[in-house]
N, C-alpha and C positions, 0 to 999 in steps of 0.2 A: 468091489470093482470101482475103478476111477470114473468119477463123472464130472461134464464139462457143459456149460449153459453154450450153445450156441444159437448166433440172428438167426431169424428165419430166412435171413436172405441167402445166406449160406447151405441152406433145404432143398435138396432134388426130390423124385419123388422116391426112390432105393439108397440116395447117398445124401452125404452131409460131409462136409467140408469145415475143419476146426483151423480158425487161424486167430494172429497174434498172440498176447501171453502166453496162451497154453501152448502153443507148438513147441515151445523152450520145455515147460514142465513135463508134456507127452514123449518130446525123445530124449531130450539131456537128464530132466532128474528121474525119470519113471523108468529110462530107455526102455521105451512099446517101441516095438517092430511090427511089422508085416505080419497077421496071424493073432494079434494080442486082441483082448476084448476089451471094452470100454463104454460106459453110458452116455450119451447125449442129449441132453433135454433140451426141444422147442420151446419158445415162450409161451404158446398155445396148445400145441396139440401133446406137453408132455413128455417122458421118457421114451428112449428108445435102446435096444441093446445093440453094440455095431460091433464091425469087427475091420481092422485097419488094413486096409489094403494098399495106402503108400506114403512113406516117410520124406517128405520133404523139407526143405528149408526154412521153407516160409505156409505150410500148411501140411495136413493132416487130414489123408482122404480115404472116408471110411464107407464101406457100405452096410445098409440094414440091416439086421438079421432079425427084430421082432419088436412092437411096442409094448410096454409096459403096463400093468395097471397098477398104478400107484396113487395111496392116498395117507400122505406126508405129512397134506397142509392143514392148520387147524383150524375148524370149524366158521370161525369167524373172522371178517378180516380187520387186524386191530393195527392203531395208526399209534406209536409211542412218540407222545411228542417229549423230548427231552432237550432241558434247560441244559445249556453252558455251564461245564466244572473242571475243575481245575484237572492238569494231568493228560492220563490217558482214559477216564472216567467215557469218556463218551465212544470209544474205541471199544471197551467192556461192555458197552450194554446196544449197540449194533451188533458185536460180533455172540453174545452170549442170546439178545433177544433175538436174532435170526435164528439161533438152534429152537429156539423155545417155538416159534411160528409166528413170529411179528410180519405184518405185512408193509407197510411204512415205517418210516422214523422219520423226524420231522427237527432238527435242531431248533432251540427258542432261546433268543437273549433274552431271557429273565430280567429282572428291573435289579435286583441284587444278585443275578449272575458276576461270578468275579472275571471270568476268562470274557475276554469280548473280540469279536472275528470282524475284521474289514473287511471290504470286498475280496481282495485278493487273497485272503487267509482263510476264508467263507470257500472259497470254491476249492482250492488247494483240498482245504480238509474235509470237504463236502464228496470229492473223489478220492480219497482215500479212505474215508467212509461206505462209500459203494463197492469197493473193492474188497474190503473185510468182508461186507455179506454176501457178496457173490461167495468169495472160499469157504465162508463157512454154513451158505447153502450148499456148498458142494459136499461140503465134510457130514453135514447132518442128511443129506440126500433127498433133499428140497426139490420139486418142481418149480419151485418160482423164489426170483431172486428179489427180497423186500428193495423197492424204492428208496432213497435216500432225495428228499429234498431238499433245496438251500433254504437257508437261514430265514426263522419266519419272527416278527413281530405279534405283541397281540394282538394288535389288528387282523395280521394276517391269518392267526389260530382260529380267532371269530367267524372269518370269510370262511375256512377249511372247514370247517364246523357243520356247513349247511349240506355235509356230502354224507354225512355219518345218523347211524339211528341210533348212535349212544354217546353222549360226550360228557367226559369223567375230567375230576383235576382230582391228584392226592394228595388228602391237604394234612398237616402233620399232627394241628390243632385239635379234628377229629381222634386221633390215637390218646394225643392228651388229656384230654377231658373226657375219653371212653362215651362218645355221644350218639350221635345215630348216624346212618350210612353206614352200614358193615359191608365189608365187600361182597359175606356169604347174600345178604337178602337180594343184593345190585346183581349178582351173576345167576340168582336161578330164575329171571326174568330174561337172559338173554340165550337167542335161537342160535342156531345156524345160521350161517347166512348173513347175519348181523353185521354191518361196522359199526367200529366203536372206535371212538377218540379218549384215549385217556392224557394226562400234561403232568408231568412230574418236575417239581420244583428244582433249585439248585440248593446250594447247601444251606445258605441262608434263609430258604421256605422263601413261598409265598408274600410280597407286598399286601397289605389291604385293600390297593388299590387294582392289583390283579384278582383278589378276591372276587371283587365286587363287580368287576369287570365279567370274569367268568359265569359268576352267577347269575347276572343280570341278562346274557347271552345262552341261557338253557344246560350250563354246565352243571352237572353234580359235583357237589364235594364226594368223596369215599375215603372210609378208613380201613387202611392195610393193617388189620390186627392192633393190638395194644399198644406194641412196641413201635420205638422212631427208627427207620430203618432210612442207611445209606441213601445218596439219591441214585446209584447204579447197581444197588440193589433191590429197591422199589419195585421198579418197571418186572425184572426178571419174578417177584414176589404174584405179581398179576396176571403175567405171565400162565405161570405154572399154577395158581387157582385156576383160572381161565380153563388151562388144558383140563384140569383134573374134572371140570363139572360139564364140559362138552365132548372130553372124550374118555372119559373112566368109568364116567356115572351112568 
């Protein structure tokens, strides 16, 4: 069944009311009519099953027929901060770490990030970044749509820092030299409930000077297995350990 995040504002107490983008996707590429069924999820109170009672232009007016109980999200709410890379790299690891349950993403110029974003290129791509995880909270049938914030500094990762009860960097050096930090011992310390900040480098790794920077700020280094892995494929690597020791085990 197709599902669509809509405002709260758009919430009666029997109806619910879908407008912009999706009124295009609901009658032109879906064509729902009058009678079809469809999920709607509140930012708070969750899913709902509705059924369309009228096809208009500019909106899509549905009423109730039952709330859901759904539980999609994963355990912990984990913030990916990911460094600037070349490509469509950051476009993959929003739209793959939403399926996986990321609840943040956090863009970071890296100090050997190659791609570097101005203002105007920062927000452009900062909203089209929000837009991949809305869809593909819809596609994985997500209650809640991960945040996309603009573009942080290390400065600004340090400040963010002070929100979280676990803040991770992965550092490539750990895999190299097989040292200490394994992800397994770092994750069967971590509850329900938990935030966790983890920072994944750009392709050039880590500076020294972000090193030091991080650790001196209560960061953990961790090592993602033996092997050097991608840096959009990292994130999704954590990811899915993560799922597996909160919701498997």
């Amino acid at each position: 069944m197709q599902r669509y995040f809509v405002e709260s504002k758009n919430w009666k107490e029997n109806q619910v009311v879908v407008i912009g983008e999706d009124v295009h996707h609901i009658s032109r590429v879906m064509r729902m009519q009058d009678g079809d069924h469809l999920v709607a999820v509140h930012p708070e109170r969750g899913a709902a099953k509705c059924v369309i009672t009228n096809v208009a232009i500019d909106k899509i007016e549905c009423d109730i027929l039952e709330w859901l109980e759904e539980y999609s999200e994963l355990p912990a709410r984990v913030t990916i901060v990911q460094s600037l890379g070349k490509g469509d790299k950051m476009d993959q690891v929003v739209q793959k770490g939403t399926e996986l349950g990321a609840f943040t993403f956090v863009p970071y110029q890296a100090e050997r990030s190659v791609a570097k974003w101005d203002d105007k290129k920062a927000e452009k791509k900062t909203h089209r970044l929000s837009k991949i995880a809305k869809e593909a909270s819809e596609q994985s049938e997500r209650v809640h749509v991960p945040e996309v914030l603009s573009l942080h500094t290390l400065d600004d990762l340090i400040d963010l820092a002070a929100k979280h009860d676990l803040c991770l960097f992965a550092y490539e050096d750990e895999a190299r030299q097989n040292r200490r930090n394994p992800l397994s011992s770092i994750l069967s310390e971590v509850k329900s409930g938990d935030g966790i900040m983890i920072v994944f480098g750009p392709e050039g790794g880590f500076t020294d000077h972000e090193v030091t920077q991080l650790r001196e700020n209560n960061f953990s280094s961790v090592r993602l297995g033996p092997r050097i892995l991608r840096m959009e494929t990292a994130p999704l690597y954590f990811l899915s350990s993560l799922s597996y020791q909160l919701e498997e085990t």
